[in-house]
C-alpha positions, 0 to 999 in steps of 0.5 A: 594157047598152052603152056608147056613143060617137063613133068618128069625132067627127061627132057621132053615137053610132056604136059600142059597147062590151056587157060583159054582161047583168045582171038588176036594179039596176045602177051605172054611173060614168064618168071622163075623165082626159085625152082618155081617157073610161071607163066602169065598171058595178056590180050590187053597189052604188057601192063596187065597180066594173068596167071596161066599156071605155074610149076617147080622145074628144078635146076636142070635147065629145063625150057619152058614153052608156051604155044597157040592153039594152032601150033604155028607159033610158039616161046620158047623160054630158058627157065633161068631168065624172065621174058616177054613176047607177043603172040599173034593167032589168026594173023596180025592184028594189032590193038587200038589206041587213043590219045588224049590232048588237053585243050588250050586256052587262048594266049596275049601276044606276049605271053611267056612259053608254055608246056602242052600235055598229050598222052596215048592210052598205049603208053607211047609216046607222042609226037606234036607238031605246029600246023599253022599259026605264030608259034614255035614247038619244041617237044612239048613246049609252046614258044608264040612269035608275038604275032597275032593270029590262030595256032593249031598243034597236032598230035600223033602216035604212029603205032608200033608192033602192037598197036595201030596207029592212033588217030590224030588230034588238032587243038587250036587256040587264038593268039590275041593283043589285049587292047589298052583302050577299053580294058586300061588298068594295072595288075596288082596283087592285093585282088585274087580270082579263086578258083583260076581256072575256073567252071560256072563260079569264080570268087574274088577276094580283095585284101584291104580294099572294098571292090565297087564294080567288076567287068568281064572283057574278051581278049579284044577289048569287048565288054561281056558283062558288068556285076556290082559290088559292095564287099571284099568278097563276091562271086562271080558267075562266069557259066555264061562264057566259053572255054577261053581265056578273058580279062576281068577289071576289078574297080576299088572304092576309090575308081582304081581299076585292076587288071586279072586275067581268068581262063574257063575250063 
């Protein structure tokens, strides 16, 4: 890979700056402040870029040219303007992406819709869609149907000039009702669960009430554990559950259950 440039101002393309060999797809980007042209190259993609050379060509309008060792592609820049394009030595292969999607806790049945995040390391955009389950999509809002049942969202990024189509990701979550017969209780605030979500240890923080007891249920109303508690403040050990989400009762000193929902990360 050269850059190309009129030494002299007689129009001809009489030296030339070479940083290196590179194999595959590469980005080069050309700005002018002033008199002063420089060239930059990339082999990671637009958002990076490295000084190739760089030199004071005046205001004759010179063109600037940057070209593959091979000679059979080159850019040809007018040096008023600032360009990008992409070279590609040796044939046309791409770069490779990834994509990132977060996973999702379980959902109620009648829970409010929600927004999903899923990025590719490309900086494309990328596209979701539902494969199964009660649940609506609209760009990256989720909307459930208030059905039951398990939900599994794609994503995808096809690709584009420069990258190779990414592979896809499927995240999938349960759609459960809350049963009222083993987990009966009223959601009040005057009881947190800190942090929410949480990893291995989540605190609970009673305001003005002395907890007694507190139970971790699953969404379908199955008893996982039972801690006991003297004080307004305990922790709990939740290292034991599963990414997911559950619901903890919380008993004051007064028999009074509470209701909280907890998710673990």
């Amino acid at each position: 890979m050269r850059f190309y440039y009129d030494s002299d101002g007689d129009g001809l393309m009489d030296a030339w700056d070479k940083p290196g060999g590179h194999d595959g797809m590469v980005w080069v980007r050309m700005t002018r402040v002033g008199d002063v042209l420089t060239a930059y190259y990339s082999t990671v993609g637009p958002e990076s870029w490295t000084e190739m050379a760089s030199h004071n060509v005046g205001f004759g309008g010179q063109e600037m040219q940057i070209a593959l060792a091979s000679g059979e592609v080159q850019a040809t820049f007018d040096s008023l303007y600032m360009s990008v394009c992409a070279l590609s030595y040796g044939g046309t292969s791409k770069l490779s992406q990834t994509i990132t999607f977060d996973p999702i806790p379980d959902k109620l049945t009648t829970d409010a819709p929600f927004t999903v995040s899923a990025t590719a390391s490309s900086g494309l955009d990328v596209s979701l869609s539902i494969l199964s389950g009660p649940a609506t999509i609209s760009g990256d809002e989720i909307t459930l149907t208030g059905e039951t049942g398990v939900v599994e969202i794609e994503a995808t990024q096809g690709g584009d000039e420069y990258y190779e189509a990414a592979s896809s990701v499927v995240r999938s979550f349960n759609v459960i009702i809350a049963t009222s017969n083993n987990i009966a209780g009223v959601v009040d605030d005057d009881i947190v669960l800190t942090p929410n979500p949480a990893d291995d240890y989540v605190t609970m923080i009673a305001d003005g009430v002395i907890v007694k007891r507190i139970e971790i249920y699953s969404l379908d109303g199955v008893l996982l554990n039972t801690f006991p508690v003297d004080d307004d403040v305990f922790d709990i050990d939740v290292s034991s559950l599963i990414h997911g989400m559950y619901l903890v009762r919380v008993y004051d000193d007064n028999g009074t259950p509470e209701i909280h929902r907890l998710i673990i990360q």
